[in-house]
N, C-alpha and C positions, 0 to 999 in steps of 0.2 A: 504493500500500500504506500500510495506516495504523500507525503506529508506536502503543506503548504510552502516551508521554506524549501524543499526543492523543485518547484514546479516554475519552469523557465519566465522571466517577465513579457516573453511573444507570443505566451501562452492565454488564449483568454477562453470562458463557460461560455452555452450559449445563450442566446437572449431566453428571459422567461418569457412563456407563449401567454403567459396570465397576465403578465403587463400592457394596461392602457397607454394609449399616446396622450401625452399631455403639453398642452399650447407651449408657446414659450414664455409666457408670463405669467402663467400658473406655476409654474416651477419652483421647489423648494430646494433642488439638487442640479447641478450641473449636469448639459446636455450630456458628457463622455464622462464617466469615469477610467483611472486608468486602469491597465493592466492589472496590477497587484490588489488594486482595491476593488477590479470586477473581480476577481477570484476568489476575494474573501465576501464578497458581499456587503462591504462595509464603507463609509458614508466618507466621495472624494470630496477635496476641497477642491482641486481643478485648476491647481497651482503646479508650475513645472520647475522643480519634483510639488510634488502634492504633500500636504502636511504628513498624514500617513508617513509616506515612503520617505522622509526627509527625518522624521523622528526616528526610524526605523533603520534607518542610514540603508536602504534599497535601490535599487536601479528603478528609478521612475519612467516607464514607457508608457505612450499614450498609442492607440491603435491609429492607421493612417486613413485619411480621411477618406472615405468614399463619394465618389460623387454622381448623383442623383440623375437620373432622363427621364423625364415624363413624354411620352407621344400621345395621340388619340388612337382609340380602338381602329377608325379609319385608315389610319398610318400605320399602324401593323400589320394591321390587314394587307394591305398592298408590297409591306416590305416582303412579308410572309411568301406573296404571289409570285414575288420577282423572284425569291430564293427558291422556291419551286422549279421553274422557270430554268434558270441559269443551271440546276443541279440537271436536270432533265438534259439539256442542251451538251453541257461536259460529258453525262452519262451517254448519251448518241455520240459525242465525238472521241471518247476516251471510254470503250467498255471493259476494258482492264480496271479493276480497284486499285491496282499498285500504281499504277500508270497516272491514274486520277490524284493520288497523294502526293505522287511523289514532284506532279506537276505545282499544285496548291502550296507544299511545304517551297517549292522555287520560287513561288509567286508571293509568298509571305517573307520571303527572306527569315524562315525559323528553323531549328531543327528539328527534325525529326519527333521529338517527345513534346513538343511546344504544342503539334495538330492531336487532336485525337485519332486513337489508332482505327483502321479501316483494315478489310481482307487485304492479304495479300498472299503473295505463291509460297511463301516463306514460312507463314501462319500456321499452325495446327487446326485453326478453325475456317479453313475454306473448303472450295470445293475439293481440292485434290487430298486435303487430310484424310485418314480412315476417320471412319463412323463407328469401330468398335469400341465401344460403349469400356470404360477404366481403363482407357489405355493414360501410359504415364507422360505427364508435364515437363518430364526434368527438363528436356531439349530447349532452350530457349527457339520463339518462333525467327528472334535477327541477330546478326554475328556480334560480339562483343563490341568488334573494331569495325571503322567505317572504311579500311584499306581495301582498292579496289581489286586486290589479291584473295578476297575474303572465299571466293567459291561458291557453292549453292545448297540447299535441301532440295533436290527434288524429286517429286513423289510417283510410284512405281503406280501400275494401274491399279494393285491392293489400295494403293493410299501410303505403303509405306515411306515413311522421307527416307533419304539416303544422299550422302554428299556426296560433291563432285567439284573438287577443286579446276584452275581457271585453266588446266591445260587437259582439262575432258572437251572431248566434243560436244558433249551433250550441254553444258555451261555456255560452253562457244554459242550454240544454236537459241540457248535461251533469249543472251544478249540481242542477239538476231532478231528475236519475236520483241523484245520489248521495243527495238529501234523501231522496226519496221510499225507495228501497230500501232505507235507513237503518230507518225508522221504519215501514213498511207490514206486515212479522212481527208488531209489536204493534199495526198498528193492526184487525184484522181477517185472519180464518184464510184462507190460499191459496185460491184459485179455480180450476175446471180452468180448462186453455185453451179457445178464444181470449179467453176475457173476463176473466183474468187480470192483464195489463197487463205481462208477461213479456218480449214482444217489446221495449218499447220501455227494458225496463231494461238489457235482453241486450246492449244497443248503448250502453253505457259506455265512453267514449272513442274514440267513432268519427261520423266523419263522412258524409256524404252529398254525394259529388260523381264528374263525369265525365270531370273532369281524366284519369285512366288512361285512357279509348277513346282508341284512337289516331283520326284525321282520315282518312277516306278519301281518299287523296291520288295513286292507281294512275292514272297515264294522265294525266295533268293538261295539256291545253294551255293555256299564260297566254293565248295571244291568241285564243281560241275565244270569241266574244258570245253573246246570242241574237240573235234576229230582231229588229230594228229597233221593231217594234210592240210585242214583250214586255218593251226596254229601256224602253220611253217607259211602258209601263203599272210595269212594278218601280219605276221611278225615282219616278213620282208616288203610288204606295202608301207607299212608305220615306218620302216627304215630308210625308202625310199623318198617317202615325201616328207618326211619329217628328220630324217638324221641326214643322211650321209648319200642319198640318193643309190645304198646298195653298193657302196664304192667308187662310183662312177663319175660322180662330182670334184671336179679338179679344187672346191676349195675344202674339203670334206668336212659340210655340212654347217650350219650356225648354229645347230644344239647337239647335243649328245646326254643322251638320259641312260644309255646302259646300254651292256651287248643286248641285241636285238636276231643273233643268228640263231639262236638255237632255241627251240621251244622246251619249257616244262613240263616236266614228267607227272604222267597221270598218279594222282594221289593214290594212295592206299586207304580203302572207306576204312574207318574206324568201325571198331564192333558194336558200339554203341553213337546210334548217329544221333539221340539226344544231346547226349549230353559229355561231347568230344570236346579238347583243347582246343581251341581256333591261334591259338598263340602256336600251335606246332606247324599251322599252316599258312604261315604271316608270308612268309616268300612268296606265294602266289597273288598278294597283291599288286604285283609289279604286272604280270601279262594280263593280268583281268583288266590294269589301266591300259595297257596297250592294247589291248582288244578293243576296248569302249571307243578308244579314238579309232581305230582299224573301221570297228562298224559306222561312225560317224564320219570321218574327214576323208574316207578311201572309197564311197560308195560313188554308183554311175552319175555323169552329169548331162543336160539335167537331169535330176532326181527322179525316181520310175515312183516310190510309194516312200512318200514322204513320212507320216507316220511311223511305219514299221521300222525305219531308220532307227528316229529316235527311241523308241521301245527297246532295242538290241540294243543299241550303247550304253543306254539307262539299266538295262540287268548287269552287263559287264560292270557299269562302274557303281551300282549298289552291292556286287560282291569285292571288290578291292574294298570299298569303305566298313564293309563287315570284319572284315579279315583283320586291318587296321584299328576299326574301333577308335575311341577316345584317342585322339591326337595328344593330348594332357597326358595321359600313361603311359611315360616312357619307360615303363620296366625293360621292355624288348628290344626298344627303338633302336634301327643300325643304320647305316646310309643306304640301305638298299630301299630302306621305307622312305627315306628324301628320295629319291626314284621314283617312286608310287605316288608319295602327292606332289612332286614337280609335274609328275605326267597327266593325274589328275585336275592340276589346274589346270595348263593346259587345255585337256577337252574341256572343262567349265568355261573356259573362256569361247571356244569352238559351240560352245550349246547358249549363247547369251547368259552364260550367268556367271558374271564377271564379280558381285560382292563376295560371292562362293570362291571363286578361282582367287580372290586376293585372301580371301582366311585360308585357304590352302597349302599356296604359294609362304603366308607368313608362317603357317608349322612347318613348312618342308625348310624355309630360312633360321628359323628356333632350331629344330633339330641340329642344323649345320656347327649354329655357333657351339648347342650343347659337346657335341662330337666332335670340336674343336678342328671342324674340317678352313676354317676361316683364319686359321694359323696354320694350317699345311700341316695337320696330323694327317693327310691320306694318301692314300698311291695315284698315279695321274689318273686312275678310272674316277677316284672319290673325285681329284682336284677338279676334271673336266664335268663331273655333277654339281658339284659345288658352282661353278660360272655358270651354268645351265637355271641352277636357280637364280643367283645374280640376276641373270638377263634378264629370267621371267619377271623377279621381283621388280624391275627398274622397268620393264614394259609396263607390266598392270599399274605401276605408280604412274606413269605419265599419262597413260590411259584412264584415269579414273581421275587427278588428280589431286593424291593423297602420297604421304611422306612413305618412303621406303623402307623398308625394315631394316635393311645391311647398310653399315655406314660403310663410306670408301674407310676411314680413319680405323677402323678394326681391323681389318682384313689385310692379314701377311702371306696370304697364299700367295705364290707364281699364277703367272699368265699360265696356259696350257701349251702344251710342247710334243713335237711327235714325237711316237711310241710305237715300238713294233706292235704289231695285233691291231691296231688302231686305227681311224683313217688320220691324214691330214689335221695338224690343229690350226690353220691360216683363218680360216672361217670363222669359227669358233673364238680366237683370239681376238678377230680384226669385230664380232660383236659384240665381244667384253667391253672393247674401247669403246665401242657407240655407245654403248650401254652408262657408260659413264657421263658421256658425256648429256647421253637425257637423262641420267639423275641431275648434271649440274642445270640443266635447264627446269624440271620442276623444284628442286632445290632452291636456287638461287634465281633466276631470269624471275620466273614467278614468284618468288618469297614463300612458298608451301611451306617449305623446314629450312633455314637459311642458313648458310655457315661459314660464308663466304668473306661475308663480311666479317664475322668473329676472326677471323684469318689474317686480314689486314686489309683488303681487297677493295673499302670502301663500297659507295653507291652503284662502281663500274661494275658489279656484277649482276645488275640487273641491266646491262646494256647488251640486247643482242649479238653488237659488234661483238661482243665476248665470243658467245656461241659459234658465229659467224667462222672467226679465227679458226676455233677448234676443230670445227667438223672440215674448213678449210686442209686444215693439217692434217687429220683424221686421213681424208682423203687422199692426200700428195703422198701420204708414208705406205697406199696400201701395195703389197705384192704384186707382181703381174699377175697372178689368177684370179686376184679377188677386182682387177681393175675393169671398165668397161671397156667395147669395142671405140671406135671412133665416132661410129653410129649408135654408139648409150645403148648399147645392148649387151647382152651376155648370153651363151648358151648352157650356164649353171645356173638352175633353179635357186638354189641356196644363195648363191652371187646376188641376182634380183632380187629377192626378198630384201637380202642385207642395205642393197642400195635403196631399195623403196622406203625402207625404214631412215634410211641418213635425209631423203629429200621429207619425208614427214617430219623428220625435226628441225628441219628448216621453215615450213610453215608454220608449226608452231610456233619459233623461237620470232617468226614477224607477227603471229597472225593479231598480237596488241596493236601493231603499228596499222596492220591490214583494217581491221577492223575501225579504228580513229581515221581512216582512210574512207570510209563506209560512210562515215556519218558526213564528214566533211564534204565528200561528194552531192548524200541526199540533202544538207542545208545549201549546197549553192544550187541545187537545180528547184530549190523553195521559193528561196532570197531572191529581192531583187538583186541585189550587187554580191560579186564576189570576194573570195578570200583576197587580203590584201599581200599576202607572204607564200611566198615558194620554196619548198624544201625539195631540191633536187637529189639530196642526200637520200631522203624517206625515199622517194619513188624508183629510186635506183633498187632498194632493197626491197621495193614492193614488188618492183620489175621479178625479183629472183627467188619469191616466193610463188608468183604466178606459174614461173619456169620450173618451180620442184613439183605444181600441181599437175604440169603439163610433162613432165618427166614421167611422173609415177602412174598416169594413164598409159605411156609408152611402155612402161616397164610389164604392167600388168598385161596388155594384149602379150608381151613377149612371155610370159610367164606362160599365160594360158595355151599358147601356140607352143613351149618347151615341154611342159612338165606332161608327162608320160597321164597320169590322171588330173585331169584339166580340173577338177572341182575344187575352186578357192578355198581357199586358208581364210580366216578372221579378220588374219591381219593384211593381207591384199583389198579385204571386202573395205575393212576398215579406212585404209589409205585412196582406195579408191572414192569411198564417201568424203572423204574429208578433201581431196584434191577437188571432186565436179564442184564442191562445195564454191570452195575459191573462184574457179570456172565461172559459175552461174555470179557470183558479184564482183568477177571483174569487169561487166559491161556496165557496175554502178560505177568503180574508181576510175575508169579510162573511159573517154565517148568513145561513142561510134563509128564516129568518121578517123578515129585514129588507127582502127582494124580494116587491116584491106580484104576482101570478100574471099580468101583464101583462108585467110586466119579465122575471121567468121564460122568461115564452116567447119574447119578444121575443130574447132571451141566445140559446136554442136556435136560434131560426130564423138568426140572427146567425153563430153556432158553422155550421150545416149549409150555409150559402152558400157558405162558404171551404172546406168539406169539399167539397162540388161544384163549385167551381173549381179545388180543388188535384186533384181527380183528372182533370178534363177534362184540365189539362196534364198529369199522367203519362202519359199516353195520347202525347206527344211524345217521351218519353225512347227511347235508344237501347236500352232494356230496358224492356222494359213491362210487365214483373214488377217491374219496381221500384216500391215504391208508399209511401215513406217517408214521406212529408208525410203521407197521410192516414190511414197505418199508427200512425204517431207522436200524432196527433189524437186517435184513438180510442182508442190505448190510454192516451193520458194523463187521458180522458176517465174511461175506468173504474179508473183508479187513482185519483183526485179522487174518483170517486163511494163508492169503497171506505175512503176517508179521513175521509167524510163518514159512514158509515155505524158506529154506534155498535158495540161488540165483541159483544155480545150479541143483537144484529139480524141477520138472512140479508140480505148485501148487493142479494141481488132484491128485497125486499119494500122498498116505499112509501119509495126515495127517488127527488127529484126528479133528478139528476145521471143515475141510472140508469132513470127515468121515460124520458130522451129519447132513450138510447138502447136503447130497447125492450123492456127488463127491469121488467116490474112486477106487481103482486100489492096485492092491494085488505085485506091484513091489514096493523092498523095499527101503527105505528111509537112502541115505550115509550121515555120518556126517556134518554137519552145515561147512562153511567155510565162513571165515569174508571177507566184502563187502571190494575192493577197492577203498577206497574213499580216499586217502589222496593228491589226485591232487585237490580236491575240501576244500580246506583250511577255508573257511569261514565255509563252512557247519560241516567240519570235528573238528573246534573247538567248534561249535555250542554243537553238540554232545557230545564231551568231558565235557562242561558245566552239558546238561544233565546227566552225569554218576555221576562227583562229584560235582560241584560247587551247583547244586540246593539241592542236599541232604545235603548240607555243613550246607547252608541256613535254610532248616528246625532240624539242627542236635540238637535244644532242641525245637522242635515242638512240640512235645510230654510229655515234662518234668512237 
């Protein structure tokens, strides 16, 4: 209980509701009492300090005056109408809540916590939150920090949140929907559907994953094989397209998870099949993971029966996960089970279910450090396991964007080195280094887990010129085998891969710069007047992320026309979505007329390959109504082309954006004329930010 001397003097009870008003010349007492004397209830003199608190020797505070507005009921009424009115008119031009805040909070010059709070994608209480009923609070719904490194929540189709730091795609694409829905009311009148581009805004804060299907896992015996023939055929498909391509690959291979030649010998059934040791039968969880990926990543393409696919890889990899059990209980644990969940990530990342493949990935990296494989306690079979995780762990991290589990600062192991029995370590070594060099990019470029700076390194290492250098040098040190033709090509599957992987980290390491290139573009094709500043520095590097999007399209037809079983990897699908990405808005960053109608085309045909690879693989999902990738494409497609399309233009008629996707009309196309917008003040400086104040910011991004 709190006594009256400590109850603060800014502290005041509230009005008695029994209390009459009374004139001011009726008055026996002072209009205000203060502080200390409204809390005791006891009689002000109304003197500063007041007799009271002067006797008392107290801190005499008086409350601050309020002051009074009278209107007529008339007058409110109307204010009432107008606020109506105006909320209505924001709500037509801004149907995002986030979008509406965070517009007002620019317009008021306040922060954030000044507005009262409204949905947002971030929120637990929107639409994309679950709706099951006690689910827990702890998660705050907005990041601690306002650093534009902060990342995202965004929610799966359960409703689950899940983060995704800034060098996920899926982050990338949010950003996207919030620009674009921002600004596409003024840039051009609604379209019906489908060519809208509605769908792909409708999915503001959400993501695209298969983490919720549960594993068909009914019936599962660990010790069931197949037939002797169909091990030995799995086993050399999984080696072929995934290790070593069978020996035949001059740089032998960019991962290496274990010998792959010889199949496992049929178990001997125990005499009691209740209630047998599964710990006697742990070594089988290595081919049961290679099997899972065998029936998933090695099947016909396209795909004959989609479903029965996944069903078959789903029993394979619910008996490795038996067999394994509690990842936490390493009574048994040996590096042959880092094998089993290195490879099990793996397929989880091949099945969309990538928050799975990173908790997998992070025991197979626990195991490592427990077995002190990360100080080179192993033979090169461990050491080359050991990099295999590395790699994995440094993909799913830049892939999700979340901190890595293995520091570089730990880790005493040697690079990989050839070894009789073995293939080639060029591959394998020349991906350790990429691999490094995308943890320093989610690391440090982005600020995920930083340490860069703790080093001495300063602010320069959030300057892509950093990255730039590295993968620079990366490249000039690699082998003749692991190098390209003159014509950027290669006849090693594993080679390609490796370089598709080095030009995706080169968009990433621009796609901040790409991106503040985006917005800069859609505010001058608003404004009347343009950017007043040229950064030829920026567009030189913007130039050479276009070219790694347009690279790793090249890469991939070559991949697809080498590799012996054409059906894409993950991580081609991936590199492909994220190059057309670039593709499809760089006719926002450069006009039109700067592309000569070879390069035009050239873009489309580029654009439509990765649409016809990302759909062959939906055709593999566990829903084949789900068609996000190339749902996502198109409509980003016609939201770009509507961006493109002058306000006074029918976005059907003669442009090229919507030339390729089918929409065209031979009446021609009047000059551009800039959008009316300077009655819209908040938004209209908003834009002006985008032309110079954010190019201002990055104006030694590049240095």
């Amino acid at each position: 209980m709190q006594i009256d001397g400590e109850r603060r003097p800014s502290q005041r009870l509230p009005v008695n509701p029994r209390r009459h008003k009374v004139a001011p010349e009726q008055r026996k007492r002072v209009a205000k009492a203060c502080n200390s004397c409204n809390v005791r209830r006891i009689k002000c003199s109304g003197d500063r300090p007041c007799a009271s608190c002067a006797s008392a020797s107290r801190e005499c505070v008086y409350p601050a005056p309020i002051e009074k507005v009278s209107v007529s009921k008339s007058e409110l009424d109307d204010l009432k109408k107008k606020v109506d009115l105006y909320e209505k008119a924001l709500q037509d031009a801004l149907p995002d809540p986030a979008q509406r805040q965070e517009l007002l909070q620019h317009a008021a010059g306040s922060p954030p916590s000044a507005i009262s709070p409204v949905t947002s994608p971030f929120s637990t209480s929107n639409q994309f939150a679950p709706s099951v009923s006690g689910q827990s609070t702890i998660i705050k719904s907005e990041p601690i920090d306002d650093d534009h490194t902060t990342g995202r929540l965004l929610h799966d189709a359960d409703g689950t949140a899940r983060f995704h730091g800034e060098t996920s795609g899926a982050t990338f694409l949010d950003h996207l929907k919030e620009l674009i829905g921002a600004v596409l009311p003024l840039a051009h009148h609604q379209q019906p559907a489908p060519h809208d581009g509605s769908a792909f805004l409708s999915t503001l804060g959400k993501c695209h994953t298969d983490d919720s299907r549960p594993l068909d896992e009914k019936d599962v015996n660990p010790l069931l094989l197949p037939p002797p023939t169909s091990m030995v055929s799995m086993l050399a498909e999984v080696r072929y397209v995934l290790q070593d391509g069978n020996g035949s690959w001059p740089s032998g291979g960019i991962y290496w998870f274990g010998d792959l030649s010889q199949p496992p010998q049929p178990p001997v059934a125990p005499p009691n099949q209740a209630s047998f040791n599964l710990d006697a039968y742990r070594s089988l969880a290595f081919p049961h993971a290679v099997f899972a990926v065998a029936a998933h990543s090695t099947g016909p393409w396209p795909p004959i029966n989609e479903s029965e696919d996944v069903k078959f890889s789903d029993s394979f990899f619910a008996r490795a996960s038996l067999l394994l059990r509690n990842p936490l209980d390493i009574g048994r644990c040996s590096i042959h089970d880092v094998s089993a969940f290195a490879l099990m990530a793996y397929h989880l990342v091949e099945v969309c279910k990538r928050d799975s493949a990173y908790m997998h990935i992070a025991a197979a990296s626990h195991l490592c450090i427990m077995l002190g494989a990360h100080r080179g306690w192993v033979d090169e079979r461990g050491k080359r396991i050991f990099w295999t995780v590395y790699i994995l762990d440094r993909w799913l991290s830049c892939l999700m964007g979340r901190p890595p589990v293995l520091a570089d600062d730990a880790i005493r192991i040697p690079l990989p080195s050839d070894a009789a029995g073995l293939p080639p370590a060029a591959g394998l070594r020349a991906h350790v280094e990429l691999s490094r060099i995308s943890g320093y990019v989610v690391c440090n470029t982005y600020r995920i887990a930083p340490w860069d700076a703790v080093n001495g390194s300063g602010d320069s290492s959030q300057s892509p010129g950093k990255v730039m250098w590295m993968l620079e040098q990366w490249k000039s040190t690699l082998p003749l085998r692991l190098q390209l033709s003159p014509d950027g090509l290669s006849n090693d599957p594993a080679c390609v891969m490796l370089h598709m992987r080095y030009n995706q980290l080169i968009i990433i390491a621009t796609r901040p710069l790409f991106f503040i290139a985006v917005k800069k573009s859609v505010a001058e094709r608003l404004m009347p007047q343009g950017s007043s500043k040229e950064y030829n520095i920026q567009l030189a590097h913007l130039k050479m992320c276009i070219e790694a999007a347009r690279n790793n399209i090249k890469l991939a037809r070559q991949f697809m026309t080498i590799n012996r079983h054409p059906k894409p990897l993950h991580a081609m699908l991936h590199y492909c979505f994220s190059a057309s990405v670039c593709l499809i808005l760089e006719s926002l960053v450069y006009p039109q007329q700067s592309a000569t109608p070879a390069q035009s085309a050239g873009r489309s045909a580029d654009i439509q390959f990765a649409l016809d690879i990302l759909h062959g693989s939906e055709r593999l999902k566990s829903d084949p109504k789900d068609k996000s990738c190339t749902e996502t494409l198109h409509d980003l497609q016609m939201l770009v082309a509507r961006l493109t399309t002058p306000i006074h233009v029918d976005p059907q008629i003669s442009n090229p954006n919507l030339q390729a996707l089918g929409l065209t009309n031979s009446f021609p196309q009047p000059p551009p004329m800039p959008m009316p917008i300077e009655s819209e003040p908040a938004l209209y400086n908003e834009l002006v930010n985008w032309m110079d104040d954010d190019w201002f910011m990055y104006g030694t991004y590049m240095d």
